[in-house]
C-alpha positions in Angstrom: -80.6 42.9 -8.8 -81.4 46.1 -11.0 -82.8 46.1 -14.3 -79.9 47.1 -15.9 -77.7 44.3 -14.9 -80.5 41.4 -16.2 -80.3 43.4 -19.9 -77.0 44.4 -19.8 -75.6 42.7 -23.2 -71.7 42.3 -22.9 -70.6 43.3 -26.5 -67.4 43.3 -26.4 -66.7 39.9 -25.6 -63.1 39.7 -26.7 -62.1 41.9 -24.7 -63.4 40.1 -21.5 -61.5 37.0 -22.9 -58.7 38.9 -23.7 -58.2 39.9 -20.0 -58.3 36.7 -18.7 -55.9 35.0 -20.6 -53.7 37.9 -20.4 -53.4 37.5 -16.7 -50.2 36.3 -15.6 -48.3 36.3 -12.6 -45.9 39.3 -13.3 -42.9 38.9 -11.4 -40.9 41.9 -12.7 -42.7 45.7 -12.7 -41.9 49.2 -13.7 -40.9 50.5 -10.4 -40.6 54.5 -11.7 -44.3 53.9 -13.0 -46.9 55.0 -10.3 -50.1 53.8 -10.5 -52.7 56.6 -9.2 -54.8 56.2 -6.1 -58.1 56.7 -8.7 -57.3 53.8 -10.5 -56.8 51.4 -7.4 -60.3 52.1 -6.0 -61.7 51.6 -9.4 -60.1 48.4 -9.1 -61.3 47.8 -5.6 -64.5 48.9 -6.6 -64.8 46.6 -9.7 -63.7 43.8 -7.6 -66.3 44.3 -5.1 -68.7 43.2 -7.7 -67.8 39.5 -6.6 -69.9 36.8 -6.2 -70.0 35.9 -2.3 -72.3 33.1 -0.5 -75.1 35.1 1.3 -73.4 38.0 -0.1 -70.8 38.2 3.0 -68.2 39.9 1.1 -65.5 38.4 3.3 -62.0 40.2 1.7 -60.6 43.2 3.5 -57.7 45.0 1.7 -54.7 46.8 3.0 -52.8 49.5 0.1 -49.3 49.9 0.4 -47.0 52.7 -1.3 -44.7 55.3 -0.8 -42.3 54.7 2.0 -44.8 52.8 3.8 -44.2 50.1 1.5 -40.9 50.3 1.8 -40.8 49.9 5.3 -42.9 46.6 5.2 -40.0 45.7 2.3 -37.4 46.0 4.3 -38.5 44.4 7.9 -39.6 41.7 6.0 -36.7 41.0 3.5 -34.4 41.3 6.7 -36.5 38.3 8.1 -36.2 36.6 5.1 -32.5 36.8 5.3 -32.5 35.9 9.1 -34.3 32.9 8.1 -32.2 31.6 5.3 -29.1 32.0 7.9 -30.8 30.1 10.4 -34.0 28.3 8.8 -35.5 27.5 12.9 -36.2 31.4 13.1 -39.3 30.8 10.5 -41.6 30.0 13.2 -41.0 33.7 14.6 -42.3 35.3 11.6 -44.9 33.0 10.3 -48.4 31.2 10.9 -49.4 27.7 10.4 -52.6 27.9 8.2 -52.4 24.7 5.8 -52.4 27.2 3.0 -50.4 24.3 1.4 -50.7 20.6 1.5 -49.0 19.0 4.1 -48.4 16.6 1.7 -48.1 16.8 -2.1 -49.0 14.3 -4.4 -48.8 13.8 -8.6 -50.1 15.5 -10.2 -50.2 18.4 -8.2 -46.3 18.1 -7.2 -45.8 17.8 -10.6 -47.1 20.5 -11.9 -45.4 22.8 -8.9 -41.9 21.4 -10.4 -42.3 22.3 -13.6 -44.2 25.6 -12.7 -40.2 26.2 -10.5 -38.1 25.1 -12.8 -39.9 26.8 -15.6 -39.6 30.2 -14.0 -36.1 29.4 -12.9 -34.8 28.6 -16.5 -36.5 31.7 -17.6 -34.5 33.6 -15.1 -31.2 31.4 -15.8 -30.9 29.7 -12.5 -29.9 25.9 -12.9 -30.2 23.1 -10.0 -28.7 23.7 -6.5 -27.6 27.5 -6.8 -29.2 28.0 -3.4 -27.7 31.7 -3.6 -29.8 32.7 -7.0 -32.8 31.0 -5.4 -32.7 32.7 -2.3 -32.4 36.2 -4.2 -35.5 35.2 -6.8 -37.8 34.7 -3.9 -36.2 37.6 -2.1 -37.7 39.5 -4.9 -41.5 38.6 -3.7 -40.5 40.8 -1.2 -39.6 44.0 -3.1 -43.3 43.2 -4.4 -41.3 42.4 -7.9 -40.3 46.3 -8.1 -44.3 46.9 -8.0 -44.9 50.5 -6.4 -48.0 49.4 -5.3 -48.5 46.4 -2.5 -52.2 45.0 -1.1 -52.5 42.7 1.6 -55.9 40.8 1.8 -57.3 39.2 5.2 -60.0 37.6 6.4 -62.0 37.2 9.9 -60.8 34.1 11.1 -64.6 33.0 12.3 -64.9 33.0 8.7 -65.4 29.2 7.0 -63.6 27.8 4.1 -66.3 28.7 2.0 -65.6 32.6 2.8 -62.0 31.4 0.8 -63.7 30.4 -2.2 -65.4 33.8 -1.9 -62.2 35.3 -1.8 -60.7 33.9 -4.6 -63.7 35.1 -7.1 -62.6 38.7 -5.5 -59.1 38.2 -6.2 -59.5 37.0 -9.4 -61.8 39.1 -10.2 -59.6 42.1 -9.0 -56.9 40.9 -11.4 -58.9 41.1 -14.1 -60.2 44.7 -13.3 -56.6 45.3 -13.1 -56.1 44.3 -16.8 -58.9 46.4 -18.1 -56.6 49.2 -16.7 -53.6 48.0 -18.3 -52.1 47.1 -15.3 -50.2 43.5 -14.2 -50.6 41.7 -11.2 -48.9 39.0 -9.2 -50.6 37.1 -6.1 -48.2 36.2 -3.8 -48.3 33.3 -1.1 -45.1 34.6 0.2 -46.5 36.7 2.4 -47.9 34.2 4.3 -44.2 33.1 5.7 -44.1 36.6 7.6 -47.3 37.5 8.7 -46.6 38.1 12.4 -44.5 41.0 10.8 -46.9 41.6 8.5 -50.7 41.9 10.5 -49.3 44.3 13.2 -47.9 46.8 10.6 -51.2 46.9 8.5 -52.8 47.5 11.1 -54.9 44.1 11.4 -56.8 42.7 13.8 -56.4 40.0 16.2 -59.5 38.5 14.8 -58.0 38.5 10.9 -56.1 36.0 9.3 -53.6 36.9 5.7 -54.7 35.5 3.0 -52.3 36.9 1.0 -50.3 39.6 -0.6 -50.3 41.2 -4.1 -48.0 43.1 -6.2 -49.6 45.7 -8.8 -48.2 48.1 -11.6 -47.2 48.1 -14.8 -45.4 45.0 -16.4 -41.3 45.2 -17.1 -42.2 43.8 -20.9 -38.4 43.8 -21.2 -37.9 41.7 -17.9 -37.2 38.0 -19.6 -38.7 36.4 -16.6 -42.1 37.8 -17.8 -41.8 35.6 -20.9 -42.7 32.6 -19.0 -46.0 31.0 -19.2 -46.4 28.0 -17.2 -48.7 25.4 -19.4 -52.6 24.7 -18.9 -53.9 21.2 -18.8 -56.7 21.4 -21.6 -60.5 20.8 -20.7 -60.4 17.4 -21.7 -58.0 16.8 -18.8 -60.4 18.0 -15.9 -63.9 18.3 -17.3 -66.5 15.1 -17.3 -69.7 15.2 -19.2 -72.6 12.9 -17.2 
């Protein structure tokens, strides 16, 4: 470690704050509002400041744009419709990885309800309108209108620990992204067509998706941006012993 980082004062502290609790997951962009290639690797870069065990610096990151993008978008949102036809073709497009629980339990399915039907009142979708649903999550697809997708892997001889690694990189790539003035939303969507996904990145055999991202600039107009799913206060999940 320099010098410079050991005496480095942070003086503008509400600023730091004020980019993380101004991180949300954006789920409606700009889509005529390019974000330039400079301001992506200043993000990548930033991000790469990340703590990492042993300093392993597990992430690798794929940029998508243009109309390579938009060939990713539409291979994958014709599987998704494939799959909502006939719900056995999911295996073809996706990999078992336990990014999920196999089972959920309270408080944790809890939470994941009212984080859904939070979002879907937001959006004006009630109970049982399979259709709506089906066109909401379509929309992860379409990277929320973002002109700019990334797709994050990792080795697969990688441990678990390499994960936590990569979410102090993601998180703290979402916050670099903020400093910009730019919105993100990470997306586990992805994961549900990765054999689609891997080949046309250009991935490895060896790597293994860890998930996708949308990035631009926030539709403030987009009423499904005004919801803010609740936090459980400190009290809740911090023990003093």
């Amino acid at each position: 470690m320099t010098m410079s980082k050991v005496k480095t004062v942070v003086r503008d502290s509400a600023s730091v704050v004020s980019a993380i609790e101004s991180r949300f997951s954006c789920r409606a962009f700009l889509a005529g509002k390019t974000v330039a290639r400079q301001q992506v690797d200043e993000i990548l870069r930033i991000a790469s400041c990340a703590a990492s065990s042993t300093n392993t610096q597990p992430w690798k990151v794929y940029v998508l744009q243009g109309d390579r993008r938009d060939v990713l978008v539409a291979k994958v949102c014709a599987a998704h419709d494939a799959t909502q036809a006939d719900p056995s073709r999911a295996r073809e497009y996706g990999e078992v990885d336990g990014y999920y629980p196999a089972e959920w339990v309270p408080p944790y399915i809890d939470r994941r309800r009212q984080n859904g039907w939070g979002l879907y009142r937001a959006l004006g979708i009630g109970k049982g309108e399979k259709d709506k649903m089906h066109a909401q999550t379509h929309r992860n697809y379409h990277f929320f209108d973002a002109p700019m997708g990334l797709m994050f892997t990792i080795d697969r001889v990688m441990g678990r620990g390499s994960l936590i690694d990569y979410g102090m990189f993601l998180q703290t790539l979402m916050l670099a992204a903020r400093s910009l003035g730019l919105h993100t939303c990470p997306q586990a969507a992805w994961n549900n067509y990765a054999k689609i996904v891997m080949p046309f990145i250009g991935a490895g055999s060896n790597e293994m998706l860890v998930c996708g991202m949308a990035l631009g600039y926030a539709d403030e107009s987009a009423p499904v941006n005004t919801y803010q799913p609740p936090r459980e206060p400190v009290e809740s999940f911090a023990r003093w012993v």
